[in-house]
C-alpha positions in Angstrom: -116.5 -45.8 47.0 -119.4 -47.0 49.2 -119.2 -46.6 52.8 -120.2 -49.0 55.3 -121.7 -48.9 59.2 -120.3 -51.6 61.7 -121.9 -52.0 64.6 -121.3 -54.6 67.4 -124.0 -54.7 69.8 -121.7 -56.1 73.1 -125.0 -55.7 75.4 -128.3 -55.4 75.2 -130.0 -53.1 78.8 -133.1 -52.3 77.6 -135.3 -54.4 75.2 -138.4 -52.1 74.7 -135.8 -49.0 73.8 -134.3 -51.2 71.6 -137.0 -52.5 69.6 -138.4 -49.0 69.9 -135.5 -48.2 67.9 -135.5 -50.6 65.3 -138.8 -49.6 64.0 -137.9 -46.3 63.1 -134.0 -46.4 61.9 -134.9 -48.8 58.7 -136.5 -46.3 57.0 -134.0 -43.2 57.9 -131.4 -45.8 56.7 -133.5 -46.0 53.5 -133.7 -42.7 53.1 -129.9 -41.9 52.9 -129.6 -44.6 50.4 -128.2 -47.3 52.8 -129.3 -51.1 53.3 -128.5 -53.5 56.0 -125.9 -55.7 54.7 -125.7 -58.0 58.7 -128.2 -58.0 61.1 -126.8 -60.3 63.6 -126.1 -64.0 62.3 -123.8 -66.9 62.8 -120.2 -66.2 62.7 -116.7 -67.3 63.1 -113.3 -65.8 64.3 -110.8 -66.8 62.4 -107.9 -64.8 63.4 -107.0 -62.6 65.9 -109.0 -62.5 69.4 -111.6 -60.3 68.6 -114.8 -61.9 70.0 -118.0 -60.0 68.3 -121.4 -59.8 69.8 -123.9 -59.2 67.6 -122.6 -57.7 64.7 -125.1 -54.9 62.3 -123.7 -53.3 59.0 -125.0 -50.9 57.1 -124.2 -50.3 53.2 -124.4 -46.6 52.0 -123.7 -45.4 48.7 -120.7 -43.4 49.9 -118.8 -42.9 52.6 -119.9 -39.4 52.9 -123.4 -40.5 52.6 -122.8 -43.1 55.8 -121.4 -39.8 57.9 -124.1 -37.8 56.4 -127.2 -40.1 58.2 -124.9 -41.1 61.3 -124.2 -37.7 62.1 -127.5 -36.0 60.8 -130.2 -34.3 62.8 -133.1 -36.8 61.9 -130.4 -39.6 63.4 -130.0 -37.9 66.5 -132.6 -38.6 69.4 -132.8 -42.2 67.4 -129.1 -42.8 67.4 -129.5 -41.4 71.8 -132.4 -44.0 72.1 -130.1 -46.5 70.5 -126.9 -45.5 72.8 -129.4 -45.5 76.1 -130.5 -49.3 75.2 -127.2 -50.9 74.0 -123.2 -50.8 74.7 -122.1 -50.9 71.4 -118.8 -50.2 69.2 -118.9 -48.7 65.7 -117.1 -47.7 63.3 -117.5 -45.9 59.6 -115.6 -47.2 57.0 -114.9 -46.7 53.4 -115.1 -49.7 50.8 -116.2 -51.4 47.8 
């Protein structure tokens, strides 16, 4: 089963770290075998009273494969750079 990478982006503090960011995950995403599946976009709650931000997910060919590059070394000062310019929730999830 592939696994998936959910992030909602609450709040945005720092632009430049962000953006800093954002250049350089694509291709470590690439690199374990995952593609972005949301990068933001409209969107509508239709049940419950969750209230997403801006919502990223992240495909990966397994759900081993998604904790593989979320918990690897290469991910790690990216994924702090990430965590220093946005509050974020995330979660790892297996699926189809």
């Amino acid at each position: 089963m592939k696994g998936y990478c959910l992030f909602d982006n609450v709040q945005v503090n720092d632009v430049k770290k962000l953006e800093a960011y954002k250049e350089k995950a694509g291709p470590l995403v690439t690199k374990y075998g995952g593609k972005y599946i949301i990068l933001g976009g409209q969107f509508s709650v239709v049940e419950g009273n969750w209230r997403p931000t801006f919502l990223v997910m992240i495909e990966f060919p397994s759900y081993e494969k998604a904790n593989q590059w979320y918990h690897s070394e290469e991910y790690r000062e990216l994924k702090s750079l990430r965590l220093s310019a946005v509050e974020s929730n995330a979660i790892i999830v297996e699926g189809l």
